[in-house]
C-alpha positions in Angstrom: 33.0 23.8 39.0 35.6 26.0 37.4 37.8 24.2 34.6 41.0 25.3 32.9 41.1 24.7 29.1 43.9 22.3 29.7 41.1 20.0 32.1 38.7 19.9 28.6 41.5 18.8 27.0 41.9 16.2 29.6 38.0 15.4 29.5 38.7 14.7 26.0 41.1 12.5 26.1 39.1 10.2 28.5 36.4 10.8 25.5 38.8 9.5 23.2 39.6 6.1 25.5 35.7 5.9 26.1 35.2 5.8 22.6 38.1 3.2 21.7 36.9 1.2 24.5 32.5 1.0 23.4 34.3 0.0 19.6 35.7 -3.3 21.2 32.7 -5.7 22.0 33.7 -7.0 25.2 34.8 -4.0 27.1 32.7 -0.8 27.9 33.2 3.1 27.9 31.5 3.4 31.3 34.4 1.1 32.6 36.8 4.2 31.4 34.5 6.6 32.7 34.1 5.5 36.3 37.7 5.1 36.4 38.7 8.1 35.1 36.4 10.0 37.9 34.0 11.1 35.4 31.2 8.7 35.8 28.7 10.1 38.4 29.4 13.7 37.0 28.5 12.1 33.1 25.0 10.7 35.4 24.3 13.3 36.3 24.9 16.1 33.6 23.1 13.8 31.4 20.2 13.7 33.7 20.0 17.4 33.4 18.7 17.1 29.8 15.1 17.7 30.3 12.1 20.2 29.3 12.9 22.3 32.2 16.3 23.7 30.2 13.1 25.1 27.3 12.4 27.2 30.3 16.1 28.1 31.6 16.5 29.3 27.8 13.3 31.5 28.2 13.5 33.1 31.4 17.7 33.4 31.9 19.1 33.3 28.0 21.0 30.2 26.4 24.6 31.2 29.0 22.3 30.0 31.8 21.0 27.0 30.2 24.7 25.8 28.7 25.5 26.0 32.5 22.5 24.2 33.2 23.5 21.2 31.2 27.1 21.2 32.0 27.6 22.2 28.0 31.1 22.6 28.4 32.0 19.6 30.3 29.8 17.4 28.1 30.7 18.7 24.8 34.5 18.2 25.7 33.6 14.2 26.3 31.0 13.9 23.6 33.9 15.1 20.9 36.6 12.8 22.1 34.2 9.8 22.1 32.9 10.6 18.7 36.0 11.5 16.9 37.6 8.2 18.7 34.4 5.8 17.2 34.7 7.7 13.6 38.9 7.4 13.6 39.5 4.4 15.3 36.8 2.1 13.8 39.0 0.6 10.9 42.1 0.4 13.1 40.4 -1.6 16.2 38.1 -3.6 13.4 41.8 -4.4 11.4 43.2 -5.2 14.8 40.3 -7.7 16.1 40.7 -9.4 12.9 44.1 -9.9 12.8 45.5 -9.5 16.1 42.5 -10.2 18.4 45.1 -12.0 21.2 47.0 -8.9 22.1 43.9 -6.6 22.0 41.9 -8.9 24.0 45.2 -9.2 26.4 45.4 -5.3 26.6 42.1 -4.7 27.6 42.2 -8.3 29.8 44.3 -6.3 32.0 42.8 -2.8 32.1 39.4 -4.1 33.4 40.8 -6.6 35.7 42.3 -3.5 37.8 39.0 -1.6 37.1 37.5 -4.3 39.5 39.9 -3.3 42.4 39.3 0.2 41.5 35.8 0.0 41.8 35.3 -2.3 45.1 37.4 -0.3 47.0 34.9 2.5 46.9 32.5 0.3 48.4 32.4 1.7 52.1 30.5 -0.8 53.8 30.6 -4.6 53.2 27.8 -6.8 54.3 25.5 -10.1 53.1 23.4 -7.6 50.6 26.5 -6.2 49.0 28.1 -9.4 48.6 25.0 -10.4 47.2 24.6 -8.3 44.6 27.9 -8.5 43.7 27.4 -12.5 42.9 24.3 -11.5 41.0 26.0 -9.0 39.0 28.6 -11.3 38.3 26.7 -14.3 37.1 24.0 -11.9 35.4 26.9 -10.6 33.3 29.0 -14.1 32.7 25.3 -15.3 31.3 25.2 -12.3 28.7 28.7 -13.4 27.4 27.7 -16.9 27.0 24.6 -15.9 24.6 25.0 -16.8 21.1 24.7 -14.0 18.7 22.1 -13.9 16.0 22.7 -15.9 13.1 20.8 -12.8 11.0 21.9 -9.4 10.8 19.8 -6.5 10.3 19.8 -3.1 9.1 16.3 -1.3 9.3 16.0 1.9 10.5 13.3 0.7 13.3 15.8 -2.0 14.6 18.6 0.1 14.2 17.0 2.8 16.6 16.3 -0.2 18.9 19.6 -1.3 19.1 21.2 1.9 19.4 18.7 2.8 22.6 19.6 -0.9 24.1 23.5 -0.6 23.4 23.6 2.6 24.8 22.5 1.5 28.1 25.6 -1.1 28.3 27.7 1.7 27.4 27.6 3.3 30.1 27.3 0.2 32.9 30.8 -0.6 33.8 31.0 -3.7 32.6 28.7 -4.2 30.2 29.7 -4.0 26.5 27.6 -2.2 24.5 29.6 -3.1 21.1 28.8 -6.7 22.7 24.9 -6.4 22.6 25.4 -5.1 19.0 27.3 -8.3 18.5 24.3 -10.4 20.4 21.6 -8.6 18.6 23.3 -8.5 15.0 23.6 -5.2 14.5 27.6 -4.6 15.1 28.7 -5.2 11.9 26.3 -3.0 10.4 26.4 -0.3 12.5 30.4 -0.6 12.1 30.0 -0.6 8.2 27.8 2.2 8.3 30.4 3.5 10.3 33.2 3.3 7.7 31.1 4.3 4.9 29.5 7.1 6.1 26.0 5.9 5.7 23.6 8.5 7.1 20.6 7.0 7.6 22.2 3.9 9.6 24.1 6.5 11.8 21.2 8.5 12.2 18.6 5.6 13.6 21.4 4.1 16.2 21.8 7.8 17.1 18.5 8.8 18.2 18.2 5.3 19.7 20.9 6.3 21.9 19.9 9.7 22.7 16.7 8.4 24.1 17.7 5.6 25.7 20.6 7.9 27.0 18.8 10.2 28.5 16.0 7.2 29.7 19.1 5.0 31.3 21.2 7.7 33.1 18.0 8.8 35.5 18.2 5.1 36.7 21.2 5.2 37.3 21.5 8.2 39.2 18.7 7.6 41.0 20.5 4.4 42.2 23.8 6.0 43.3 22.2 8.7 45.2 20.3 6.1 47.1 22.0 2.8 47.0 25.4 3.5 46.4 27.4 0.8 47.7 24.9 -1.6 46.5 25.3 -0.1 43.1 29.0 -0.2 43.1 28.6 -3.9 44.4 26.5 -5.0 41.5 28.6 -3.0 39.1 31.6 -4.8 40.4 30.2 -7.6 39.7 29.2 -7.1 36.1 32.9 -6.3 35.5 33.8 -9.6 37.3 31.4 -12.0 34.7 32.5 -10.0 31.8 36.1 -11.3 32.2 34.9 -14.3 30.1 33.9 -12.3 27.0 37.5 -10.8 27.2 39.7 -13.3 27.6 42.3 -13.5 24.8 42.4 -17.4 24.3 39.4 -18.6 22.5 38.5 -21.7 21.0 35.6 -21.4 17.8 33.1 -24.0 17.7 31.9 -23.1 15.4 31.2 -20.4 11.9 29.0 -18.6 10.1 29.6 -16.9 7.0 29.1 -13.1 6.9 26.8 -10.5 4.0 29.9 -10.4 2.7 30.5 -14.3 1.6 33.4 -14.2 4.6 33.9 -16.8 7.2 33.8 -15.8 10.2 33.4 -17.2 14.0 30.2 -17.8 15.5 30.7 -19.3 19.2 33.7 -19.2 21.1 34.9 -20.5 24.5 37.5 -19.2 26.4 40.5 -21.7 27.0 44.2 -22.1 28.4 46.6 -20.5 26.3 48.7 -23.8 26.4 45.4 -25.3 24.9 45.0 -23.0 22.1 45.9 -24.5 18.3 48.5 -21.9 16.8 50.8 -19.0 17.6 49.7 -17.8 21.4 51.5 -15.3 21.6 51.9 -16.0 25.6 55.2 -13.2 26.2 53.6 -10.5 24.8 50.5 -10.9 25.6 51.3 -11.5 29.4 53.1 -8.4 28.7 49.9 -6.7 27.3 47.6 -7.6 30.3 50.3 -6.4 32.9 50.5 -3.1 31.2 46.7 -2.6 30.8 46.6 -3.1 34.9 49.4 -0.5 35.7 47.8 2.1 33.2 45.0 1.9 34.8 46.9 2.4 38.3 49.1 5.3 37.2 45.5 6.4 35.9 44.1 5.9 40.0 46.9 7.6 41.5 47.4 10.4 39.2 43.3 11.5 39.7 44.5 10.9 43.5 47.3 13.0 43.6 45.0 15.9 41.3 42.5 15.8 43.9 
């Protein structure tokens, strides 16, 4: 596939939304990345990782084998993601704390289109892909409803096994990864580590994900090459149950207090916003959700008209 400087750029820049979205625990980068038209493409150069590219370097030099590995396509995404995770970490953690509402309404109405987006690439409907599509949806509606752990950890074994499992929400539309960090205790430390630079943290999550990465996306792609509207169905669906996790009126029932001596919730329910004790900020955030589903449109019909 030949690609013009100005369509890295672009590849970045849905990096850099991937990125912003996997730091919000509730909403997932592969959501961005399916509908952004890079999803099966990211599959599938990530599938190309493999001892075989030892063998492209030997026989055909390292230009063969960065062609091989789609170097230049994932390189462009790989930067925007991580310079969006390293920059935007204290501005989404500062916002979640203090203005959790209209991020929540924001991204409310970015996946809620994504849903549409998705099912209509579904080219064949029938009593198995309605199926998975209900499974999907109450599979991922039972995640959000898990209480997180009470504990949080910071070892480099669990950090490597949290990194491996979170990455393989990342990239399930749908699925949160930042929210399996939050289920498994390990999203404020990964996020502090995060903000302070601390190596060794970084580096166990890291090579967590790279494995479970490279583990994840052969699933995956096996799936879609075979089962594709089936796949779609039961991604749909995940996107579906994971409304609950991201709806922007909550109700705590109840607290926990952090490493840090701070209170801070523990479980929430979701609940009407004429229900919800304090400022609601209803306007704005109806607002919010509305422009978080035409963004994602103008994103659908500009890919369309590229195309």
């Amino acid at each position: 596939m030949s690609r013009t400087i100005k369509d890295y750029l672009v590849i970045g820049f849905k990096g850099i939304a991937m990125g912003a979205a996997d730091v919000v625990p509730g909403v997932s980068g592969g959501t961005i990345a399916f509908i952004s038209g890079i999803y099966e493409e990211l599959l599938s150069s990530i599938s190309n990782i493999n001892f075989s590219l030892f063998k492209t370097l030997k026989n055909n030099g390292a230009k063969e084998l960065w062609k091989q590995l789609n170097g230049n396509f994932l390189a462009s995404l790989l930067m925007g993601v991580f310079l969006s995770i390293l920059s935007l970490a204290k501005v989404i953690k500062w916002l979640l704390e203090n203005k959790p509402i209209l991020v929540w309404s924001f991204f409310f109405g970015l996946v809620l289109a994504s849903i549409f987006f998705i099912a209509k690439q579904i080219t064949k409907w029938n009593f198995q892909v309605i199926f998975f599509l209900i499974i999907g949806a109450f599979f991922a509606f039972y995640i959000t409803t898990l209480n997180p752990l009470v504990t949080e950890n910071s070892s480099f074994f669990f950090m490597f096994l949290a990194g491996a499992i979170a990455i393989c929400a990342m990239i399930l539309p749908g699925i949160s990864g930042a929210f399996i960090l939050v289920l498994l205790g390990a999203y404020k430390p990964i996020l502090t580590a995060l903000n302070e630079r601390n190596l060794r943290i970084i580096f166990a999550f890291s090579l967590g994900a790279v494995i479970g990465l490279l583990s994840f996306s052969r699933i995956l792609k096996w799936l879609f090459a075979n089962y594709k509207n089936l796949t779609l169905a039961g991604l749909t669906g995940f996107i579906i149950g994971s409304l609950n996790k991201i709806w922007p009126w909550k109700e705590t029932t109840s607290w926990r207090i952090d490493s840090h001596g701070v209170k801070a919730p523990f479980n929430e329910v979701s609940i009407s916003p004429f229900s919800f004790q304090g400022d609601s900020h209803f306007v704005l955030a109806i607002v919010l959700v509305v422009f978080g589903f035409l963004f994602i449109l103008f994103m659908e019909r500009w890919a369309e008209k590229k195309q």
